[in-house]
Structures are given as structure tokens and as C-alpha cells.
N, C-alpha and C positions, 0 to 999 in steps of 0.2 A: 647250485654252489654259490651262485650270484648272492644269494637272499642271504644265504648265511654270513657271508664276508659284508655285505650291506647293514645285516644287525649289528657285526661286529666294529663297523668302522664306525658307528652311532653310537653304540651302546657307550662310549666314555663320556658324552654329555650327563648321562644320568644316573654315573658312578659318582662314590664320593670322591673329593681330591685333596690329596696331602695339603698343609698348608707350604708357601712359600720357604717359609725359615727352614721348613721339616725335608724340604726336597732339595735346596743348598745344601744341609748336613749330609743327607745322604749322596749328593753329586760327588762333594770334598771325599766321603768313606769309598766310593765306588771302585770297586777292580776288577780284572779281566775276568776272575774265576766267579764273580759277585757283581755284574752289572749293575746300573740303575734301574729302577722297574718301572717298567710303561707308566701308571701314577704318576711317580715323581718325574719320571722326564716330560710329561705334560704340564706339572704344574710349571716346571723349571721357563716355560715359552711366557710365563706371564711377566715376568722379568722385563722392565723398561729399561735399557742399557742406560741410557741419558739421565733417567732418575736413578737409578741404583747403581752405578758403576762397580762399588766393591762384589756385589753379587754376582753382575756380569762376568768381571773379572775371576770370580772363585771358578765360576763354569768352563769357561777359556780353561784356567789353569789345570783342572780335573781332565780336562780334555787331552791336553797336551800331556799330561804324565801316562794313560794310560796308550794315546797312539803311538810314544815313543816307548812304552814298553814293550808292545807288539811289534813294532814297526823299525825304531831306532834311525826315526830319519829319512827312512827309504820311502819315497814315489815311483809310481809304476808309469812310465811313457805308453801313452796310446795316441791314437792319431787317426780322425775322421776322413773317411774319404766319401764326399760325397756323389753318388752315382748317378741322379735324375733329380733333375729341378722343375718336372713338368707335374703338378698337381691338381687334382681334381676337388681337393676340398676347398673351406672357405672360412677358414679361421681366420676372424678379423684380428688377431695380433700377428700376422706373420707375412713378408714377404713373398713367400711362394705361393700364397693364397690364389686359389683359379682367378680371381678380377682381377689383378695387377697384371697389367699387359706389357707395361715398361719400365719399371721405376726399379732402378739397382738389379734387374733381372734378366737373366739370360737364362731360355728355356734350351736345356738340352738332354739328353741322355745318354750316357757313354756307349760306346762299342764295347764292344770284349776287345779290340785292340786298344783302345783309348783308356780301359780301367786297366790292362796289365800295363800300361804304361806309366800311369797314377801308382799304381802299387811298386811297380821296379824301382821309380823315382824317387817313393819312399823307405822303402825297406833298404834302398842303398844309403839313404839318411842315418840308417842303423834302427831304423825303427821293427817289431817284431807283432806288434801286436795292432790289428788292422781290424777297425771296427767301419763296414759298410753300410753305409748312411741312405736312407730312401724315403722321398717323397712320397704321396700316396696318387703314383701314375698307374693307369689303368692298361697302359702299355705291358708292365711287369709286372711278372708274375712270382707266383712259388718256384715254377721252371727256370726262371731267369734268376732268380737269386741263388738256386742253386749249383747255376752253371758257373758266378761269379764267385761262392763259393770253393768250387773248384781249382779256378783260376789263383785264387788269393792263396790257397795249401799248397798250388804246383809252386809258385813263387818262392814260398817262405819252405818248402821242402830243400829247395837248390841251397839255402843259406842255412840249413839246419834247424828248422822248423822254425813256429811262433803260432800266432792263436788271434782267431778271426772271429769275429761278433759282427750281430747286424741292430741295426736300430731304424725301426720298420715298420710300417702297417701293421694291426692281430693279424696273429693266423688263428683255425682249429688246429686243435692239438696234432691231429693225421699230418699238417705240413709242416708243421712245426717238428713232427718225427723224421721228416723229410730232411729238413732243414739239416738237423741234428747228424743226420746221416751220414750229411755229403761235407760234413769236416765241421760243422758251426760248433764252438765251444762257448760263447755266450749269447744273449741278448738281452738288448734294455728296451723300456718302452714307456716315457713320462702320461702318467693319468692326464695331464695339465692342470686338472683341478676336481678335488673329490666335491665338490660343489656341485650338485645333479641338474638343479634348477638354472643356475651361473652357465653350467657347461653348454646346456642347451642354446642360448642365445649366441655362445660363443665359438660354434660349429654350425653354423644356420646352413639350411639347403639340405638337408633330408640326404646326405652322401654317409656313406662308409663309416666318417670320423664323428659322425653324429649319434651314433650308436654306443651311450654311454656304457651300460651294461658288458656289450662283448670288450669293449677296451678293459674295463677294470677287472675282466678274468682273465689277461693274456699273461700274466705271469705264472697263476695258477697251472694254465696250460702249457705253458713252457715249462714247468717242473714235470707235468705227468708226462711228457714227450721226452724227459730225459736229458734237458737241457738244464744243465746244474748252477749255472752261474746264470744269475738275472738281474736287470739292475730296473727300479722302479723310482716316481719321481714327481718334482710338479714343480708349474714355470710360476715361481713365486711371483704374486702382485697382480693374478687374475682374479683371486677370491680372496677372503681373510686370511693371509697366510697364516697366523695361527693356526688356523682348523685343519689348513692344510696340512700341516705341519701335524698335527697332532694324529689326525688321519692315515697318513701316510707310516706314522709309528705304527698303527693299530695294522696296519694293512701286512708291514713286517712281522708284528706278532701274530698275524693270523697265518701266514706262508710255515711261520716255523713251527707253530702250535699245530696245526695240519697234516703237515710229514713227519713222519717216523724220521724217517732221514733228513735233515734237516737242508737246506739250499746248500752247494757250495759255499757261495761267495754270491753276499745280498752286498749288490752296486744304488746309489743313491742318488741320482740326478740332479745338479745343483743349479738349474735354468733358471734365471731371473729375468721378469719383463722389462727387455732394452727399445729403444723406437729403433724403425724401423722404414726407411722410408716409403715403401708400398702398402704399411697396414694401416689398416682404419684407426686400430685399437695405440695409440703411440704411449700412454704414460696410465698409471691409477694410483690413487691415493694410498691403497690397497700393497705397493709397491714395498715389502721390505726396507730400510737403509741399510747398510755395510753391517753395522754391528749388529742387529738384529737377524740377517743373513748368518751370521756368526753365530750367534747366539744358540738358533735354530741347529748348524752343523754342528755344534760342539752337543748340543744337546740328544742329538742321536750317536754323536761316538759314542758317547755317555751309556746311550740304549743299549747298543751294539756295536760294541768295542771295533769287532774282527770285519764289518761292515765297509766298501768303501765309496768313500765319497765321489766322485766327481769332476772334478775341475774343470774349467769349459774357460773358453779363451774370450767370452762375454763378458769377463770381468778383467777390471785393472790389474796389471802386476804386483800390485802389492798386495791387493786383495786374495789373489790365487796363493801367493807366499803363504798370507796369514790362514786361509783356509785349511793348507798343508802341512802347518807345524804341527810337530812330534810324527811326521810320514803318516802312511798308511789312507795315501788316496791314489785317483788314477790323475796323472796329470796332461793336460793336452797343452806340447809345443806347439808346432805348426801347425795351423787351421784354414783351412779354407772352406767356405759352406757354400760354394760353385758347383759342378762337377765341373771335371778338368781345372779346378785351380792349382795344382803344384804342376807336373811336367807341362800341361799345356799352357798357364797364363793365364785363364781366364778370369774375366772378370765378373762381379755381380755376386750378390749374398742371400742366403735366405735370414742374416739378421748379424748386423756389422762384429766384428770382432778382432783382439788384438790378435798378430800372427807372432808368437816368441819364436824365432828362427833358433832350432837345434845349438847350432855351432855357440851362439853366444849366449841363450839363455840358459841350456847347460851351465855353463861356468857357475852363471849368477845363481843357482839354483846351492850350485856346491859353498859357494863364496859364504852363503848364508844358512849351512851347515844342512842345505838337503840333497840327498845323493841321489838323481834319477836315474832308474834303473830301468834299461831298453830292452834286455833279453831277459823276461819273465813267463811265467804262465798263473793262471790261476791257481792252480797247485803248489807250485812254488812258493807262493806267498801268505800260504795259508801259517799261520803263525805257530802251530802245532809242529810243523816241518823245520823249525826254526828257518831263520832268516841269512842261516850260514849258506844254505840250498839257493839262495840267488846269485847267478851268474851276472855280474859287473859290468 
């Protein structure tokens, strides 16, 4: 399956490609029933915001008319909880990296009493939908995830349900059916970079995460397990993000082009390379700017209208604003990337981030005409159900 998704994320180098002018016209003509076509939303990444503004600008604006058609405003609250900060691998961009023995880290891994306490803490925040978050510790397991699993549905069953995801190490498909089982309703899993060569150096030490291959079929595998919602991704600013970018389209069209049935709900990781004070890797020229970051998101709405983005608390407040005009992304409040940062306090990151606390940035979210919405499901938001199905 590998080989075939490998030609496919290639094969756009040595297609032909609309020109420029030809894929702005068709961004401006684009709508929900008549997306943009893979082509033009690749050419549309060659766009220099700083040299073409008006262009930039057309993209932006296509974007926003068709997420507020689907969407009307509305963000979806999710909220990471992260469970184990003790890692074995050695990605030089990342805090949690096995060499960093001190720097902004605190090695722990929660109890089952210490995550239903994370979880009470937050779900009394009014939150609904609990995405658990894993280092790759060799401590946990498929068993362990699954028992935390459990734990996160007993929780959210007291309060009238809600909907748990994990963001995890690959599995094979068999634990991933596992997974699926014992309540999982999504998962996500950033490629970091479809760069094979790039990637290699950037996972050194011959661990788990260096295994290019079984990482870039874990979505795959998570649809034949049954698991309908997948969200796939890459930490802009390790490789060309262009290609990245353009990659990561082709990797959507290949999930949808694949199944008869097509995903639920394709999630889209919006990770940008931030420093960090424990990694080696702290900054790259390679690094996206703001509007280019933009650029890039508007340009796969464009793809895939009913798609949603991301939002991560690595970015400025204004930034996440602008990401989420016209709705229809997932937006993260409160963050903490510890295990035990929200009921217990702790302190330490696997890579710094703004915390928008519920109570006030709620307001500002409305102030500026976006309405987040805490009690959703993936179902619900599917835009076919219309948007009257979300409960407030």
C-alpha cells in the first residue's frame, strides 16, 4: 500500500500545473458542491503573499466564503490532555526528545487516578471532546490506551456523552481495531514531514519514529480499523513547506480516492516549527511566516471545504482568530502539553504555548463574531446534518 501512496504523493512533481492567474480564477469560482482541484490548489502555494498581496488576499477571501457557508461561524472546542512526557525517541525539534534531561521537562506519566482527574477538571470546564495526547513511552501500551480510553467515556458518559481521540504512536490496523472498540472516535497523527531523506536525519537513532514508511500508512490503517475520523498533518518549517504542503494534499486525495466510503471527517494539523528550549533543532529558514501559514490553510479549505483545520495554542491569538474565520475548524482553549498541567499544576512543555483560558477567551472568540461550540461530535458537524444539529 506504502509504494502506491509513495507514487501518488510524487507523482504531482511530473504532472502538468495550471498556471497562477488560472488557479486564482478558479479559487474565486470554487464551492462546496465544486471544490478546487488538487492542480490548482498546488499551484495556488506558489503565491508570495508579500509580492502579490491582491492574490493572497483573493485566497483568504474564497476561503472565508465557503467555511462560512458550511460552518457559519461555528469552532469546535477540543482540549489536549496530555498523558506521558517520558519518550524514547530523538527528534531533534522537540522538547520531549530522550537527550533533554532538564530543560523545561518534567518526566512523568499519569496514573489512572491522576488522568480521571485531568479529565473531571476538564470536562467540568464544559469541555466534551478529549483528545489524549502520547509521547512514544515504551511503558504504554495498546492496553494502556485502552483502559484510558475507558476511563475518558465513563467520565463523559456521567455528563451526557462526548468524544475522545488520541494522538499517538502508529499502531497495526488489529490495535487500532482495538482502540476503536473500547470507545476511540477519532485519531490524528502529523507525518512531520513527507520529506524521506529530511526525515531520516530528523529522527536519528534507529527507534520506532524512524520508521518513515509504517508512520505515513497510519491513517490508512486507521480507516480499515474503522476508525472514521483521522486527522493527518506536518510541523511546518522542517522541510520545504511548499512540498509539504502540496504532499499532504495529494495524501488527502489519495485516503478519499481509496475508499468507497469516503473518511468521516479529514482533520489537518496546523504544527509550526516553534523553539523550544530542550531541542537541538530551535528555528529553519524553511519556517513558514504568518501569512504564508495562511496561505497554505486557506488553500486546502479551498481543497476540502468540509475538512478541518486545527488550531493549536502554538500560535498567537490573532493568528488562531485569522486561521478560524468563516468557522469550521477545531479550536484549542486551554493547553497544557505536561501531563498533569490543568488539575495538578505542573509545570514543563513539550514545546511552549499560549493557554486562552475558557472563561475569557470564549467571550473574545464571540466578540469577534465566532461562536465556539463545546458540546459537538463529529457527526454533528458534518455539514450535510446541517448546523442547526449542534447543541450550544
Amino acid at each position: 500500500m506504502n509504494e502506491e501512496l509513495l507514487r501518488h504523493l510524487r507523482d504531482g512533481s511530473r504532472q502538468p500545473q495550471p498556471s497562477l492567474g488560472e488557479a486564482i480564477v478558479a479559487a474565486e469560482r470554487a464551492s462546496v458542491a465544486a471544490p478546487l482541484s488538487l492542480s490548482h490548489a498546488c499551484a495556488l502555494l506558489e503565491i508570495n503573499p508579500a509580492a502579490d498581496p491582491g492574490a493572497f488576499q483573493a485566497v483568504l477571501s474564497a476561503s472565508r466564503r465557503l467555511k462560512h457557508e458550511l460552518f457559519h461561524g461555528c469552532v469546535f472546542a477540543i482540549v489536549p490532555v496530555y498523558v506521558s512526557s517520558i519518550c524514547q525517541e530523538h527528534c531533534i525539534y522537540c522538547n520531549y526528545r530522550a537527550g533533554n534531561k532538564d530543560r523545561e521537562i518534567t518526566r512523568v506519566r499519569l496514573s489512572d487516578i491522576e488522568l480521571r482527574e485531568e479529565l473531571e477538571f476538564l470536562t467540568g470546564k464544559g469541555f466534551r471532546v478529549l483528545e489524549l495526547v502520547y509521547a512514544t513511552d515504551p511503558g504504554i501500551g495498546v492496553d494502556d490506551i485502552t483502559r484510558h480510553i475507558e476511563i475518558a467515556r465513563d467520565i463523559l458518559a456521567r455528563i451526557g456523552g462526548g468524544t475522545v481521540g488520541i494522538n499517538c504512536r502508529p499502531f497495526p490496523t488489529q490495535q487500532y481495531a482495538r482502540l476503536k472498540g473500547a470507545g476511540l472516535d477519532f485519531a490524528v497523527l502529523w507525518q512531520e514531514t513527507y520529506d524521506e531523506s529530511l526525515y531520516a536525519r530528523l529522527h536519528p537513532g534507529g527507534t520506532e519514529k524512524s520508521d518513515f514508511d509504517f508512520r505515513l500508512g497510519a491513517s490508512e490503517r486507521m480507516l480499515e480499523a474503522g476508525i472514521r475520523h483521522v486527522g493527518l498533518g506536518v510541523l511546518s518549517g522542517l522541510a520545504d513547506w511548499r512540498m509539504d504542503w502540496r504532499r499532504l494534499m495529494r495524501h488527502i486525495d489519495f485516503l478519499d480516492h481509496r475508499h468507497a466510503a469516503p473518511p468521516g471527517t479529514i482533520i489537518f494539523g496546523l504544527p509550526r516549527l516553534k523553539p523550544a528550549a530542550g531541542a537541538l533543532m530551535q528555528s529553519s529558514p524553511m519556517t513558514p511566516s504568518d501569512d504564508e501559514m495562511l496561505l497554505a490553510i486557506a488553500t486546502v479549505n479551498l481543497f476540502r471545504p468540509r475538512a478541518l483545520p486545527f488550531v493549536n495554542t502554538r500560535e498567537q491569538w490573532n493568528m488562531c482568530l485569522a486561521i478560524a474565520s468563516g468557522g469550521g475548524t477545531l479550536f484549542t482553549l486551554n493547553c497544557k502539553t505536561i501531563p498533569g498541567g490543568y488539575a495538578h499544576q505542573r509545570v514543563g512543555y513539550q514545546f511552549p504555548t499560549f493557554d486562552f483560558g475558557v472563561d475569557l477567551y470564549g467571550n473574545e472568540l464571540r466578540a469577534r463574531g465566532i461562536e465556539p461550540v463545546f458540546d459537538w461530535t463529529f457527526e454533528s458537524v458534518r455539514p450535510e446534518h446541517g448546523m442547526e444539529h449542534i447543541s450550544q
